[in-house]
BAFI-984398 format. One record per residue (C-alpha): residue number from 1; x, y, z. Coordinates in nm, 3 decimals. Layout:
! residues N
rolum_x_y_z
NUM_X_Y_Z
...
//
This chain:
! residues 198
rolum_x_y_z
1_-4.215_2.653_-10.462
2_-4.493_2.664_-10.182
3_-4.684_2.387_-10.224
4_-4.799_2.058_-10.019
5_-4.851_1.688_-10.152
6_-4.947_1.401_-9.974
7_-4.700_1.113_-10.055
8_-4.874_0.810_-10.123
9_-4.720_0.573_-9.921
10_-4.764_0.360_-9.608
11_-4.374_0.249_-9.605
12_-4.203_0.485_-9.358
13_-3.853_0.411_-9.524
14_-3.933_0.549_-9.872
15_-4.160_0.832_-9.750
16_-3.829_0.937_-9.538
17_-3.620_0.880_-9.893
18_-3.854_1.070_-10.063
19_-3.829_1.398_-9.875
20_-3.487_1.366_-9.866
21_-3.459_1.334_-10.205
22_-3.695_1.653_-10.308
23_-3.527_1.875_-10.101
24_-3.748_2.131_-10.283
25_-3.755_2.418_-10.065
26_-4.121_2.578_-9.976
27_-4.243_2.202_-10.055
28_-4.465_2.041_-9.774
29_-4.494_1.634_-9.780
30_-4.737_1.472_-9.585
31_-4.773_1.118_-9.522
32_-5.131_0.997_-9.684
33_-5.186_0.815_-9.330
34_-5.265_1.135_-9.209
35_-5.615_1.099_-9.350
36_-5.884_0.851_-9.200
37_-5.958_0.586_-9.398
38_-5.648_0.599_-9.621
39_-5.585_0.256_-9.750
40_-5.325_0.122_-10.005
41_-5.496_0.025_-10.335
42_-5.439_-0.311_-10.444
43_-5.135_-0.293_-10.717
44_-5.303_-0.453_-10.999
45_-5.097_-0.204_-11.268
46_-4.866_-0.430_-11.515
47_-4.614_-0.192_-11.512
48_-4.466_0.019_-11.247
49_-4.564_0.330_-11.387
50_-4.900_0.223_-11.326
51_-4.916_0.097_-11.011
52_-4.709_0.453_-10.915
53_-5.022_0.626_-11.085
54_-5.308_0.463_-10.887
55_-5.078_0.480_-10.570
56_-5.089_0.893_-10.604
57_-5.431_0.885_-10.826
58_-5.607_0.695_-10.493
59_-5.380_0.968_-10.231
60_-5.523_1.296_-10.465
61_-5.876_1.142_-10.435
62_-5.913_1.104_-10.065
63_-5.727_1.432_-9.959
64_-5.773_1.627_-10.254
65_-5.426_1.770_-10.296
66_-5.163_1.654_-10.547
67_-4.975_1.374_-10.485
68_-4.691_1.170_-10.512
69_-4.617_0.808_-10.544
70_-4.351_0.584_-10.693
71_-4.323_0.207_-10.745
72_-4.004_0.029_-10.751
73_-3.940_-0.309_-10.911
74_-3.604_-0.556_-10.900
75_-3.508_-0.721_-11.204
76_-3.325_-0.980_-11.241
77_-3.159_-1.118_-11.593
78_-3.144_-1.499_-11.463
79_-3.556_-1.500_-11.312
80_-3.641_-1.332_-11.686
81_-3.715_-1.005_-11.510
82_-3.839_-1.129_-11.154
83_-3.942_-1.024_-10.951
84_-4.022_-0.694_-11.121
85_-4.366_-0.553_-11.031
86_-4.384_-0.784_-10.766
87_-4.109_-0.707_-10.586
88_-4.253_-0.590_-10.253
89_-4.445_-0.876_-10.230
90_-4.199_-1.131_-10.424
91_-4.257_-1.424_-10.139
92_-4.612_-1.370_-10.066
93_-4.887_-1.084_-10.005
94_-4.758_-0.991_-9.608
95_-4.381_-1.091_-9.688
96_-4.115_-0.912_-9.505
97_-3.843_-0.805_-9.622
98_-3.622_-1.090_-9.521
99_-3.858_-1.347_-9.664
100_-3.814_-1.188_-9.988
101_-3.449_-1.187_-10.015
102_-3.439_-1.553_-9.900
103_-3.657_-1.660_-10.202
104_-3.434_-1.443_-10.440
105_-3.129_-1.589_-10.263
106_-3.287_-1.961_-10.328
107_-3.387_-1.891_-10.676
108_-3.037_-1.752_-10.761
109_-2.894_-2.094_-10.546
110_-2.604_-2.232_-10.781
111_-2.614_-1.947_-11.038
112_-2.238_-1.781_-11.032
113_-2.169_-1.455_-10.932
114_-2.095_-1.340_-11.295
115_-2.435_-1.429_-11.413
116_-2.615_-1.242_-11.139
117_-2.677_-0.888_-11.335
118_-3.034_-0.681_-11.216
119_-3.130_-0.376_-11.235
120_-3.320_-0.140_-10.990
121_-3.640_0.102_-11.170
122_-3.815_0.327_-11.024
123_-4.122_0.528_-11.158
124_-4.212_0.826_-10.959
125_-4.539_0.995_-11.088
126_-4.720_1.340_-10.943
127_-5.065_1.369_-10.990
128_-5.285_1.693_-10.952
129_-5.654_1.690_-10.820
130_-5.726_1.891_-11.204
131_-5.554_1.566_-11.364
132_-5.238_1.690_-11.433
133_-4.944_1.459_-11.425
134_-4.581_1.465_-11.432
135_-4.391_1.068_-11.453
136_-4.005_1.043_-11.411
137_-3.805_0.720_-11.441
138_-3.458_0.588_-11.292
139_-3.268_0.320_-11.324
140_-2.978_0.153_-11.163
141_-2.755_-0.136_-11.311
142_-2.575_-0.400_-11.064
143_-2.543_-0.733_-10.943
144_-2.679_-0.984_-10.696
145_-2.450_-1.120_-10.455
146_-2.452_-1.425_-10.283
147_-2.540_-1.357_-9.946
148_-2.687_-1.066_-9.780
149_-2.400_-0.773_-9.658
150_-2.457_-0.449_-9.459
151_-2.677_-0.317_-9.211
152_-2.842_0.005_-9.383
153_-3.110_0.068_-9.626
154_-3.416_-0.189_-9.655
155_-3.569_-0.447_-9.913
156_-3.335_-0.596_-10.113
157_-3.048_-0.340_-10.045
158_-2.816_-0.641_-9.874
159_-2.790_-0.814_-10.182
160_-2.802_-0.589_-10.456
161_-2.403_-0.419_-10.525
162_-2.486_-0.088_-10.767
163_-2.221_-0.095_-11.048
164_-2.090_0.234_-11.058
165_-1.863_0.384_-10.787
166_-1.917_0.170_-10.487
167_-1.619_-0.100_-10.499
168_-1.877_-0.422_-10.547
169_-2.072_-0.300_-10.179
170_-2.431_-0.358_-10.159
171_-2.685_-0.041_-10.102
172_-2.696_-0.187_-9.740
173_-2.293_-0.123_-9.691
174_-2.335_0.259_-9.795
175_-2.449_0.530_-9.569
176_-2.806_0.699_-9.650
177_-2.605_1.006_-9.804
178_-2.398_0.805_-10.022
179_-2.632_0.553_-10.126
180_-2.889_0.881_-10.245
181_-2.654_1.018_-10.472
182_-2.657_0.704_-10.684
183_-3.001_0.502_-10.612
184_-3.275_0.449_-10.878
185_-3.510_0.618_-10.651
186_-3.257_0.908_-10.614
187_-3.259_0.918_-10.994
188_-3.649_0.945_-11.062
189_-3.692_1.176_-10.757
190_-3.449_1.403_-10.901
191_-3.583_1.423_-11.217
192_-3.960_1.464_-11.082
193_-3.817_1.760_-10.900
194_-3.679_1.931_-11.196
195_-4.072_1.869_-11.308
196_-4.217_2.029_-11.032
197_-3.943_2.320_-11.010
198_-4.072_2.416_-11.349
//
C-alpha cells in the first residue's frame, strides 16, 4: 500500500513499536508532533477504544490525513480491573513510569504471587479524514510479579511476566524482537494491518 498516517502519539516508545509492528510496506508513519500546535487530547473515553478514537480522531483533524492511535490499559484481577484506562497515569496526571509501578507494587503489597493474574489490552483504531474507521483489539494474559525484573521495554513491562512461552520473564527480560511476537500491542497492530492491507 502507498499511503501515509500520522500516528497519534507523543510517546516515542510506542510510536517506535508501532512502525515496527506495521511493517506494511509503501506505508509512511509520521509522528503527529510534526504539526504545530499538536496537543494530546485529554483521555476522558471510558473505555480504551475510545480514548484510541479521539487520540487518532484529534491527529486526522489537525493534519488532515488518516490516522492511527491505540490505548493500552493494565488490568489487574486483585485492584477489580485497575488500573485499566488509567494506566498511563495510574499514580497521578505527570507520573512516570516508575511512580506507577511503585503504586501497583504497594497495592499488590502482601497479595501472593498466585493471586497476581492481569491482563494487557490494547485497542488500536485508524481513522480516515472521510470518517472511515477500522478498530482492532489484543490481549495478553499474565501475572504480576513481586518486584520489578529486566532492563527493556517501558511502563509496566518489569513487572508484568506474559503467560505463554516466556519461562515466567517479564516483557522487560525479553528483547524488542521477542517481546513483539507475543505483546498485546503486537496483537492489535497485527490485526489493524490485515485491515488496512485490505
Amino acid at each position: 500500500m502507498d499511503a501515509t498516517f500520522v500516528v497519534a502519539t507523543f510517546n516515542p516508545h510506542k510510536a517506535s513499536e508501532l512502525h515496527a509492528l506495521l511493517g506494511l510496506p509503501g506505508l509512511v508513519l509520521r509522528a503527529v508532533s510534526e504539526w504545530p500546535g499538536a496537543t494530546a487530547p485529554e483521555e476522558t473515553g471510558d473505555t480504551l477504544l475510545a480514548n484510541a478514537r479521539l487520540k487518532a480522531q484529534a491527529a486526522c483533524a489537525l493534519t488532515g490525513l488518516p490516522a492511527i492511535a491505540d490505548d493500552t490499559g493494565l488490568e489487574v484481577d486483585a485492584l477489580g480491573g485497575a488500573p485499566g484506562v488509567y494506566t498511563a497515569r495510574y499514580a497521578g496526571e505527570h507520573a512516570t513510569y516508575a511512580d506507577n509501578v511503585a503504586k501497583l507494587l504497594r497495592e499488590l503489597s502482601g497479595v501472593a504471587p498466585e493471586q497476581r493474574p492481569a491482563r494487557f489490552r490494547t485497542a488500536c483504531v485508524a481513522v480516515w479524514p472521510d470518517g472511515r474507521e477500522s478498530v482492532a483489539e489484543g490481549v495478553v494474559e499474565g501475572t504480576i510479579v513481586t518486584a520489578p525484573r529486566g532492563t527493556n521495554g517501558f511502563g509496566y513491562d518489569p513487572v508484568f511476566a506474559p503467560a505463554v512461552g516466556t519461562a515466567e520473564r517479564t516483557f522487560a527480560e525479553m528483547l524488542d524482537t521477542e517481546k513483539n511476537t507475543l505483546s498485546h500491542r503486537a496483537r492489535a497492530v497485527h490485526a489493524l494491518a490485515a485491515q488496512l492491507r485490505g
